[in-house]
C-alpha positions as CSV (number, residue, x, y, z in Angstrom):
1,X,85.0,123.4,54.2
2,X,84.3,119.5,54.2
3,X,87.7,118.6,55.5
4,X,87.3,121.3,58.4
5,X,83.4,119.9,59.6
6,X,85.0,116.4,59.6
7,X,87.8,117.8,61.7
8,X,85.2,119.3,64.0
9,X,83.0,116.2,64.4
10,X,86.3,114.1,64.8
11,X,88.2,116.2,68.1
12,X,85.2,114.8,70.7
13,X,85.8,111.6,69.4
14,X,89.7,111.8,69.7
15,X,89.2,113.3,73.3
16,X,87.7,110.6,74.5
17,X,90.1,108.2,72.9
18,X,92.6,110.2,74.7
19,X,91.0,109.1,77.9
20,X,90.9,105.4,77.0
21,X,93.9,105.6,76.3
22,X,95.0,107.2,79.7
23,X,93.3,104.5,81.2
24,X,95.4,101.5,79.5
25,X,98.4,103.4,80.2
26,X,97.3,103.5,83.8
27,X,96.2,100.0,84.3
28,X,100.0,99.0,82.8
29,X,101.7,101.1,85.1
30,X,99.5,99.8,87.9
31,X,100.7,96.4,86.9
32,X,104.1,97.3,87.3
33,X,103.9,98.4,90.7
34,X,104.4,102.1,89.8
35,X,101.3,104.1,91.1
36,X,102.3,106.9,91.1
37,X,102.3,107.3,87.1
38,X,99.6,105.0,87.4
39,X,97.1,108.0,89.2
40,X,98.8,110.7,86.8
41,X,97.2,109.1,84.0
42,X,94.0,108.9,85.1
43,X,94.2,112.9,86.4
44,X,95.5,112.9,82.6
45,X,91.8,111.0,81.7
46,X,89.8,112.9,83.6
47,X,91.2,116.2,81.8
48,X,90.2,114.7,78.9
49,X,87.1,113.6,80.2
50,X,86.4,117.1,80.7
51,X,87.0,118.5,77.5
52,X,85.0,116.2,75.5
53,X,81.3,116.9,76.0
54,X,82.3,120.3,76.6
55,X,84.1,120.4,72.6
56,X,81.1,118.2,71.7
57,X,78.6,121.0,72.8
58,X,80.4,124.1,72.0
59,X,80.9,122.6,68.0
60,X,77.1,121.2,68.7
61,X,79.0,117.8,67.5
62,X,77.2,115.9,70.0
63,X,75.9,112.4,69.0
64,X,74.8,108.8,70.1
65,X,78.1,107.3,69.1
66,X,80.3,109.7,71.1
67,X,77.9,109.3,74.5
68,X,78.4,105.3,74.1
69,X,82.2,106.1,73.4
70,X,82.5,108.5,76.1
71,X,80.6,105.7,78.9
72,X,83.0,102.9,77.3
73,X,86.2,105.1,77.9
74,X,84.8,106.3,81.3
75,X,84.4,102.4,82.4
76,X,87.8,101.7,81.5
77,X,89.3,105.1,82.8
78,X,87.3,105.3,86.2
79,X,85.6,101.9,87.0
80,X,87.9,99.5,85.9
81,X,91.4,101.5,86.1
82,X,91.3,102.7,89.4
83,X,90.2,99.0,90.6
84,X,93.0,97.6,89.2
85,X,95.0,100.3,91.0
86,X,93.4,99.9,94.3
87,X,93.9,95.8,94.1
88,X,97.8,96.3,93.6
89,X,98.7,98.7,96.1
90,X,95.7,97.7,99.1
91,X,92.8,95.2,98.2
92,X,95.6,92.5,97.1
93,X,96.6,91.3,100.6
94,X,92.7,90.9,101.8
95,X,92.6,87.6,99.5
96,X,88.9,87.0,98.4
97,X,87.6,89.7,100.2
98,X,90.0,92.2,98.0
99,X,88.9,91.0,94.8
100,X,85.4,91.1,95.7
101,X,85.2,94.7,96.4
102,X,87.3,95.4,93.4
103,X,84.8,93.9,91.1
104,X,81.7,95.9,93.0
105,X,83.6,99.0,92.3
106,X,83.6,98.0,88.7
107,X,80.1,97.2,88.5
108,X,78.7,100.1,90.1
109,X,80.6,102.1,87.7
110,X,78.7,100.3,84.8
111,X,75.5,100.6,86.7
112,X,76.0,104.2,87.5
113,X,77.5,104.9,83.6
114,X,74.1,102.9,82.4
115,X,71.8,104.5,84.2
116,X,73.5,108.3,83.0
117,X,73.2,107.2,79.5
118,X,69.4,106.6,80.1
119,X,68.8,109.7,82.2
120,X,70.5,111.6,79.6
121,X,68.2,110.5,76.7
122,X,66.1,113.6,76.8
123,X,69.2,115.8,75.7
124,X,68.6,118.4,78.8
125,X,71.6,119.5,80.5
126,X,70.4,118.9,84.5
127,X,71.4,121.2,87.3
128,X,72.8,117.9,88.9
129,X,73.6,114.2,88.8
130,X,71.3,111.0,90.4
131,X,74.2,109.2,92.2
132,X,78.4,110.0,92.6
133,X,79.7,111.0,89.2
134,X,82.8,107.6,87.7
135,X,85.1,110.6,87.5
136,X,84.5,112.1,91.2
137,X,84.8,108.8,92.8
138,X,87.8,107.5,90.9
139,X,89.1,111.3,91.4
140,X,89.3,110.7,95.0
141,X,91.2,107.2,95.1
142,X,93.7,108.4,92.7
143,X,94.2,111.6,94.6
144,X,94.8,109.3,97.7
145,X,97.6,107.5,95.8
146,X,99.6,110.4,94.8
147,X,99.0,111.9,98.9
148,X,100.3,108.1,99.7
149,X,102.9,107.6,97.2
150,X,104.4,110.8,98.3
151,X,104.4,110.1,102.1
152,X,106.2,107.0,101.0
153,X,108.8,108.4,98.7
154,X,112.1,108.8,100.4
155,X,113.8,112.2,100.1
156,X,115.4,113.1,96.3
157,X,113.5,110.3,94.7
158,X,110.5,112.8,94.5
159,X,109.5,115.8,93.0
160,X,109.9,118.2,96.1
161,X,105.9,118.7,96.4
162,X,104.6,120.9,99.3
163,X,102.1,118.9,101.1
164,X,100.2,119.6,104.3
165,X,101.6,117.8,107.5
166,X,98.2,116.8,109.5
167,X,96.7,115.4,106.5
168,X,99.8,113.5,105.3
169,X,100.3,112.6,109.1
170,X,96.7,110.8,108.7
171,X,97.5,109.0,105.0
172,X,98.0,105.6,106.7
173,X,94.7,105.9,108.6
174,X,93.3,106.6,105.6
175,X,95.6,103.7,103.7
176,X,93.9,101.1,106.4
177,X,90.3,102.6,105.4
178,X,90.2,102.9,101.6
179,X,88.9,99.1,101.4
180,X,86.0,101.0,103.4
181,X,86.0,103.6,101.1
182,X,85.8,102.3,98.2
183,X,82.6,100.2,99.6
184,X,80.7,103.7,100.4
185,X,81.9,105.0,96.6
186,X,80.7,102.2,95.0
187,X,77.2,102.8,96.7
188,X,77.0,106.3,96.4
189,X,77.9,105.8,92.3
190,X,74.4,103.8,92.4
191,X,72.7,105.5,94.5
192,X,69.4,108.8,94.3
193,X,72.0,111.4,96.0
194,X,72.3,114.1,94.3
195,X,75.2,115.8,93.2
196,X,75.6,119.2,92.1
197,X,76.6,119.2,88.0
198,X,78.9,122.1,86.8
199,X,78.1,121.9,83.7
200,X,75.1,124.1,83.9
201,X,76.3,127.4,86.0
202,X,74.6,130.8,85.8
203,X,77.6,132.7,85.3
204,X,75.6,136.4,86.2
205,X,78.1,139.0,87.0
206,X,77.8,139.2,90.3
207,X,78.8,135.5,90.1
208,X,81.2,135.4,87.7
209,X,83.6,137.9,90.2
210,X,83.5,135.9,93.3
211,X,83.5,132.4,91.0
212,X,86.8,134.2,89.6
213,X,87.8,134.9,92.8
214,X,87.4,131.4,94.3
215,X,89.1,129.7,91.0
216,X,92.4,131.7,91.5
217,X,92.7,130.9,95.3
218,X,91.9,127.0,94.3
219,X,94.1,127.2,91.7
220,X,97.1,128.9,94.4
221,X,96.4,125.8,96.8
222,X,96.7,123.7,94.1
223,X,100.1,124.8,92.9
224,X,101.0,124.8,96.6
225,X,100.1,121.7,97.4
226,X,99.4,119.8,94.4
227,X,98.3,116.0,95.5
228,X,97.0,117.2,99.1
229,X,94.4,120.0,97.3
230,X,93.0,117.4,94.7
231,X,92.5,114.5,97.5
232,X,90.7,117.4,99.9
233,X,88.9,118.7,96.8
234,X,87.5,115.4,95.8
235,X,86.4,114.1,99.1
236,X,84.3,117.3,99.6
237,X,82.8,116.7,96.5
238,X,81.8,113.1,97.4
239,X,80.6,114.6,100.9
240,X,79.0,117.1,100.1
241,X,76.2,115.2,98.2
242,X,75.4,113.1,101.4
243,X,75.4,116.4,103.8
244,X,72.9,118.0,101.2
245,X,71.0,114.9,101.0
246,X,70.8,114.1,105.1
247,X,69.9,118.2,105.4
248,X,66.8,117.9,103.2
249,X,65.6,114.6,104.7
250,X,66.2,116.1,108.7
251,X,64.1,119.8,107.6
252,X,61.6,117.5,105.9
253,X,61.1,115.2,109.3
254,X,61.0,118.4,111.4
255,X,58.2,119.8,109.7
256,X,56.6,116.5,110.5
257,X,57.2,116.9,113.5
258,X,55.6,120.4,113.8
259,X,52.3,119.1,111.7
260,X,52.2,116.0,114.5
261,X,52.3,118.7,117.5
């Protein structure tokens, strides 16, 4: 009975080592040149990202060694990771300029990590989180580098993905604008926007049906079109919070508005 509660405490802890390790593997691939791996990993990080807390508070195994373990693995897996990656294939022919905005996507990864670890002292589970999730905001560059990788692979050197022709048609617009991108990331990550958390859901029955509903038909896109889905799911997600947050403020200056007249 020992041996099985040390098991227990141990899997959060071996989750989350899973994801550092994603990220090492990632970084050396990056080094390499081969991104494509490279961003696999990291999908691979962020699945174990996932599972973690969730293991952690379904085994009520949660403690102040795994949250600083889990923030340490994150920086590596989705501040510093996805930098490196970034440098390699765009930010490395902008000279200082490059390196300078991959070290502020770095540090607003540790800023936005620190500042979770203190907002999450009080042990509530919040309806949603202060700033751009690490994961989210490396989720949509390394969903951008399988979409560009696979524009770029010639024909029987790739796995024969589906993809969607007017996005993929876009990728090197995008390609010239993720120095720009990873700018407004880097200040959402630090940022008071908030972002809706899934990780407290009222799964009523009523919901639960069309929830169902709407995870099969993401899940059929997905399978469709693999790397286009995940780069269209994640920039949604990192849009969404600053739609929400520019609605509030304009109903909130209309009913000043109203008072004035």
């Amino acid at each position: 009975m020992k041996d099985l509660k040390r098991g227990i405490y141990i899997l959060p802890s071996l989750l989350t080592c899973g994801n550092m390790a994603c990220g090492i593997i990632s970084m050396i691939f990056s080094i390499n040149g081969e991104f494509t791996w490279a961003a696999w990993m990291l999908i691979l990080a962020i699945a174990f990202d996932m599972l973690d807390g969730r293991v952690a508070r379904m085994t009520k195994t949660t403690s102040e060694f795994g949250v600083q373990l889990d923030s340490l693995s994150d920086l590596l897996s989705f501040g510093i990771a996805p930098s490196i990656m970034m440098y390699q294939l765009v930010l490395n022919t902008m000279g200082k300029l490059g390196i300078a905005i991959a070290v502020l996507f770095v540090l607003c990864s540790a800023l936005r990590l620190a500042k979770f670890n203190v907002q999450s002292k009080d042990g509530v589970v919040h309806n949603s989180f202060m700033g751009l999730p690490t994961p989210a905001s490396a989720g949509l560059i390394i969903s951008f580098v399988l979409s560009y990788e696979l524009l770029l692979s010639e024909p029987g050197q790739a796995l024969s993905f589906k993809t969607i022709p007017v996005l993929m048609k876009n990728m090197p617009v995008f390609f010239k604008a993720m120095p720009i991108v990873m700018v407004i990331l880097s200040l959402l990550m630090v940022s008071n926007i908030p972002y809706t958390s899934f990780k407290k859901m009222n799964f009523s029955k009523p919901k639960v049906f069309r929830l169902l509903v709407l995870i099969i038909f993401l899940i059929f896109l997905i399978i469709a079109f693999p790397q286009n889905i995940i780069f269209i799911l994640f920039s949604l997600y990192a849009l969404s919070g600053i739609v929400m947050y520019t609605g509030r403020y304009w109903k909130i200056l209309r009913r000043l508005n109203k008072k004035t007249e």
